[in-house]
matplotlib code that plots the C-alpha trace (Angstrom):
import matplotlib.pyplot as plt

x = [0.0, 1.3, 2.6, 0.9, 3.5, 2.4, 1.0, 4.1, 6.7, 5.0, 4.9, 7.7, 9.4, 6.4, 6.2, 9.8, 9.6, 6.2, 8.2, 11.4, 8.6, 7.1, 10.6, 11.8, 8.5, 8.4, 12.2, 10.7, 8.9, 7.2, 5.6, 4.3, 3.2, 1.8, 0.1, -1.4, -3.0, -4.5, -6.1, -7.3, -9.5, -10.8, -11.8, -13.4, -15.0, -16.4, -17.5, -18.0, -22.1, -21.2, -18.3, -19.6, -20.5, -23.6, -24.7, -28.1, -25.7, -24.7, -28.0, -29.4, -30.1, -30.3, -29.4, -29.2, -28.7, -25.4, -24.3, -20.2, -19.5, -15.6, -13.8, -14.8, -15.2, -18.6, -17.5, -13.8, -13.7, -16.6, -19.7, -20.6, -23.1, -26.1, -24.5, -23.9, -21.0, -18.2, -16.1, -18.6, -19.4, -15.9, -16.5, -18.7, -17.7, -15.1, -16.9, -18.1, -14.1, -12.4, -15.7, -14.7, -10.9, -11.6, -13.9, -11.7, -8.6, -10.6, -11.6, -8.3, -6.6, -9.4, -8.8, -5.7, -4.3, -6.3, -4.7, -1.3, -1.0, -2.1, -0.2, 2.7, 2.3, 1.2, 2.9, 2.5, -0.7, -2.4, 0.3, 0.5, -3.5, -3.7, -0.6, -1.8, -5.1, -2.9, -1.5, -4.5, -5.9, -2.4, -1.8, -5.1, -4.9, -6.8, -8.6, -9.5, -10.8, -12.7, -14.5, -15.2, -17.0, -18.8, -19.7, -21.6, -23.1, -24.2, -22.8, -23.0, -21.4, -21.5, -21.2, -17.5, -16.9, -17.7, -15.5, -12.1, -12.4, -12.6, -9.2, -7.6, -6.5, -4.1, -1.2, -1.9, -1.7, 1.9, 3.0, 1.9, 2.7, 6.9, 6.5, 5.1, 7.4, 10.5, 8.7, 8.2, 11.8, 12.4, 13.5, 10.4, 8.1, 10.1, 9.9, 6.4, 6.2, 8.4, 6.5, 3.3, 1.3, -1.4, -1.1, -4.0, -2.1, 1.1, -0.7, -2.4, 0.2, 3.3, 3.1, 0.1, 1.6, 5.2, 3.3, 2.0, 4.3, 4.4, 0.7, -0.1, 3.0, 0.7, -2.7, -1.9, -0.4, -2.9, -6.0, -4.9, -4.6, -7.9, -9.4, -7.8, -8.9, -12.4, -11.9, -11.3, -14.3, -16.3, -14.8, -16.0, -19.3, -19.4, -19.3, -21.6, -24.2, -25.8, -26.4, -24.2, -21.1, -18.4, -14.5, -14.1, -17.8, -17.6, -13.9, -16.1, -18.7, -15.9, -14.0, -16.9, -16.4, -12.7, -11.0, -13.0, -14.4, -10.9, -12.0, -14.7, -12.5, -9.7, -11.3, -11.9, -8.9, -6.8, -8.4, -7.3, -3.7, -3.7, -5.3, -3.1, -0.3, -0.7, -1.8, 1.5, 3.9, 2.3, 3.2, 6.3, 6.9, 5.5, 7.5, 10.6, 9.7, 8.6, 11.0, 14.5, 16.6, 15.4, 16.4, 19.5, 20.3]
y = [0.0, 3.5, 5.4, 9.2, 12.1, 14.9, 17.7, 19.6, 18.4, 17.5, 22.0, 22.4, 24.6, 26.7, 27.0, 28.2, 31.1, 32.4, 32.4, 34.2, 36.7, 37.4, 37.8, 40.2, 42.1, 42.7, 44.1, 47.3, 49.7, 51.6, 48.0, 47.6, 50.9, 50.7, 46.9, 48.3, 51.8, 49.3, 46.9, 49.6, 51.5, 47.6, 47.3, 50.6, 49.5, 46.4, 47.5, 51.4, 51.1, 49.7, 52.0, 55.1, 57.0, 58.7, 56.5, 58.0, 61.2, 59.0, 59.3, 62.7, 63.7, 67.5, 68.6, 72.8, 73.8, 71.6, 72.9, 73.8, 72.8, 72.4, 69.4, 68.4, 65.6, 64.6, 65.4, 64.9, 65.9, 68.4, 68.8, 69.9, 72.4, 70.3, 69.5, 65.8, 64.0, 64.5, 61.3, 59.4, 60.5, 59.5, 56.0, 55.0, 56.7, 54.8, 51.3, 53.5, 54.7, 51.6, 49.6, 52.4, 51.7, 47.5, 48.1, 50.0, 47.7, 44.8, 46.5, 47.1, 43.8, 41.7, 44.0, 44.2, 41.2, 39.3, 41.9, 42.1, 38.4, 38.1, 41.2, 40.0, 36.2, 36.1, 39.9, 40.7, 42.5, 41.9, 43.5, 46.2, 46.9, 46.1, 48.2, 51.2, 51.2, 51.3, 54.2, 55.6, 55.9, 56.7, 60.2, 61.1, 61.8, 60.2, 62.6, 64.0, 61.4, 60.1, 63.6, 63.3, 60.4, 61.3, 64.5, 62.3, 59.3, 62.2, 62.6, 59.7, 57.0, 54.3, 56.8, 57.9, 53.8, 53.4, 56.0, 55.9, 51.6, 52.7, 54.3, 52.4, 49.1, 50.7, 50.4, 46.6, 46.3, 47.9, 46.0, 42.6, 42.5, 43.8, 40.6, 38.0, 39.5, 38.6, 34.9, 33.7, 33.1, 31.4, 27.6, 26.3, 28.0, 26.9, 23.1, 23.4, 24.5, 21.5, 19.0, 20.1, 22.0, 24.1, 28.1, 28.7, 25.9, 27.8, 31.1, 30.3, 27.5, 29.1, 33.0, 34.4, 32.5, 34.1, 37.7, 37.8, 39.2, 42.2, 42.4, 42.5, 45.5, 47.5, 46.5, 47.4, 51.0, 51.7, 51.1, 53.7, 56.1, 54.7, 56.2, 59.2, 59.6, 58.7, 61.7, 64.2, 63.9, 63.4, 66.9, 68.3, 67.5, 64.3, 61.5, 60.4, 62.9, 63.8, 62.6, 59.8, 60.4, 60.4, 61.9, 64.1, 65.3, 66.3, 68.5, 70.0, 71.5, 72.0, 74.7, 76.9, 77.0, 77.3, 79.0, 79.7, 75.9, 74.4, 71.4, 70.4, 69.0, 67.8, 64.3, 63.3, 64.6, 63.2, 59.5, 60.3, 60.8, 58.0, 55.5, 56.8, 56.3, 52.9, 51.5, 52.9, 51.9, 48.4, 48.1, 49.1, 46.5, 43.4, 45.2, 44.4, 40.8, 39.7, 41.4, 39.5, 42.4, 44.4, 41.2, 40.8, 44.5]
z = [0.0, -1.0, 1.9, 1.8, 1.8, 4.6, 3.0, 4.8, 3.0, -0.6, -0.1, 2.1, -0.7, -1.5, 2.5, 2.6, 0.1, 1.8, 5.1, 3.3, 1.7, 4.9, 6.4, 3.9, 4.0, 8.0, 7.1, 6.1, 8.0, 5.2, 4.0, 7.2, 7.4, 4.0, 5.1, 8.5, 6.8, 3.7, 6.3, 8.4, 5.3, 4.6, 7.9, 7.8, 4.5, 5.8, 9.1, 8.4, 9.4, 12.5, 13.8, 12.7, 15.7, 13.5, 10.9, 10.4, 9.4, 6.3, 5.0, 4.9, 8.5, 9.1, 12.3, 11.1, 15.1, 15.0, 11.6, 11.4, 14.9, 14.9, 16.3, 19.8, 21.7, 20.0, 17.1, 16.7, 12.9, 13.2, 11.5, 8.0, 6.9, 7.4, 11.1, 10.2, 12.1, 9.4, 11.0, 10.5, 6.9, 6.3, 7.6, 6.0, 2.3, 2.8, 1.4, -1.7, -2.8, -2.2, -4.1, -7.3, -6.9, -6.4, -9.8, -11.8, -11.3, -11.9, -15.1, -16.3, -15.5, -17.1, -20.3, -20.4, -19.2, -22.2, -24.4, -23.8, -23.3, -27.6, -28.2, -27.3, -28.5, -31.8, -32.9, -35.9, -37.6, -34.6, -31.9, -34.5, -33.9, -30.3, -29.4, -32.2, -30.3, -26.8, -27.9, -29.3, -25.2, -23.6, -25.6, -24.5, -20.5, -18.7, -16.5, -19.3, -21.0, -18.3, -18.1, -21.4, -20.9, -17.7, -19.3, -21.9, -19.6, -17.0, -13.6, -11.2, -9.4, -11.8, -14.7, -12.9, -12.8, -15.8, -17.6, -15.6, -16.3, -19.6, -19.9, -17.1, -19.0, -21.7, -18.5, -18.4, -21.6, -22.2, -19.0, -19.8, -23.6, -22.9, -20.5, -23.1, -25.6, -22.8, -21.7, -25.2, -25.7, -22.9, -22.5, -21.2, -23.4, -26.6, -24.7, -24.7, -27.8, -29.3, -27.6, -29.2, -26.6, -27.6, -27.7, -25.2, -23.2, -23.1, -22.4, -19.2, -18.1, -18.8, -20.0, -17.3, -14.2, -14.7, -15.1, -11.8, -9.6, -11.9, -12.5, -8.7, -7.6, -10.1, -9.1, -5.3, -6.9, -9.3, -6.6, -4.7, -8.1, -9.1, -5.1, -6.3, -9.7, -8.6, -6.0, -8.8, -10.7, -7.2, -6.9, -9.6, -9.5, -11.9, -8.6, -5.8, -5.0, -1.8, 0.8, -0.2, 1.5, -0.9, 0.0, -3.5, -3.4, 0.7, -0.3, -3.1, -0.8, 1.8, -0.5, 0.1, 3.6, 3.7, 5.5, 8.6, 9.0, 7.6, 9.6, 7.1, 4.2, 6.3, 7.4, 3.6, 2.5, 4.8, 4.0, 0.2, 1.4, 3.7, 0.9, -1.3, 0.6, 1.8, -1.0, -3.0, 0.0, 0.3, -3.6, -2.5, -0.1, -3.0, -5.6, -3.3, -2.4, -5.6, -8.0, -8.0, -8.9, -5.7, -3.2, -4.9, -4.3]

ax = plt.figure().add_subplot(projection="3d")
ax.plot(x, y, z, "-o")
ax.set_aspect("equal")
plt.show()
């Protein structure tokens, strides 16, 4: 009878490099920072309802005697014009920009992946049209695009998703098709190859698994970008809409009231910076694990 091999040691080398990952990630203080800041705005997503101090100020309350109350005790972040709690505004908008980031993201990999995987596999006439179209996106900023598009959809919250997804994926596409150009020549690709393995075979087997490490240092960066994007046109009027608390739309009404009741934007505009920044130092920290040259360095 066949003698079963523990599970440890049939993975006992995939359990090693987790451990020397884990190792080299806990080395740097700004990838922990970066880790503790990103799993503090998802537990504030997930859970915003329920820590908010004044939910029913998330939805439309008016409390006009409370109105502009700076920070207190009961208030630590104030209140805004309307005297809602603006911490708790904050809170919970927090579920509604990391839900547009998550989206957009998402988006973009699943078009570009695809994209620059055949790009950069079969060349030819059809790189030369997927890369030409690429370009066609990428001279063409993509704020400005996106208001573009918004300004044609209508303003909203899906509207705002739907036009920065729409010129997020050009990225993934350079990124993933300068990596299938370099994995295509490789040994194991050309063994596949001679042993008669089929091109979709070789593509998710061999060319998408060795672009992951790559693909996930700029999803982690390019969430926190997408918050902030998605914060721009919520600031000019082409996001959320009230009483929905959204960060960009709450700085937008805030400017009015600068600089007497400062207080009012600094909540949401501090989450931006701090989503921001520990999304792009938590890329940081994979970039340094998963990329060779930067542990060999």
């Amino acid at each position: 009878m066949a003698v079963r091999t523990p599970w440890r040691e049939r993975h006992a080398g995939t359990l090693r490099q987790w451990r020397l990952y884990a190792h080299l990630f806990r080395r740097s203080f700004s990838s922990m920072l970066g880790l503790a800041l990103v799993l503090l705005f998802l537990l504030l997503a997930a859970f915003g309802p329920l820590i908010a101090p004044y939910p029913e100020d998330t939805q439309g309350a008016v409390h006009m005697d409370n109105k502009l109350q700076p920070p207190s005790l009961a208030h630590p972040f104030g209140t805004d014009e309307m005297g809602d709690d603006i911490l708790s505004r904050v809170i919970v908008g927090t579920r509604t920009s990391l839900w547009i980031g998550l989206v957009i993201t998402a988006v973009a990999v699943l078009v570009g992946v695809p994209l620059g995987i055949f790009a950069g596999y079969v060349g030819g006439r059809t790189r030369e049209a997927i890369m030409r179209l690429t370009d066609v996106f990428l001279s063409v900023p993509g704020l400005a695009l996106a208001l573009a598009i918004v300004a044609s959809l209508g303003p909203g919250i899906m509207n705002c998703v739907i036009a920065l997804s729409l010129v997020w994926w050009p990225g993934y596409v350079r990124l993933i098709e300068s990596k299938t150009l370099a994995l295509k020549q490789e040994l194991f690709v050309e063994a596949a190859r001679a042993v008669g393995a089929s091109t979709p075979y070789i593509l998710f087997r061999h060319i998408l698994p060795n672009c992951v490490s790559p693909l996930i240092v700029k999803a982690s960066m390019d969430f926190g970008l997408a918050v902030l994007a998605a914060a721009s046109l919520g600031f000019i009027g082409l996001g959320a809409k009230a009483p929905a608390p959204e960060w960009g739309s709450m700085i937008s009404i805030a400017r009015s009231y600068m600089p007497d009741w400062w207080w009012y934007a600094l909540a949401p505009g501090l989450a931006i910076y701090l989503t921001v920044l520990g999304f792009n130092l938590f890329g940081d920290g994979l970039r340094d694990i998963l990329d060779p040259k930067s542990r060999s360095s």
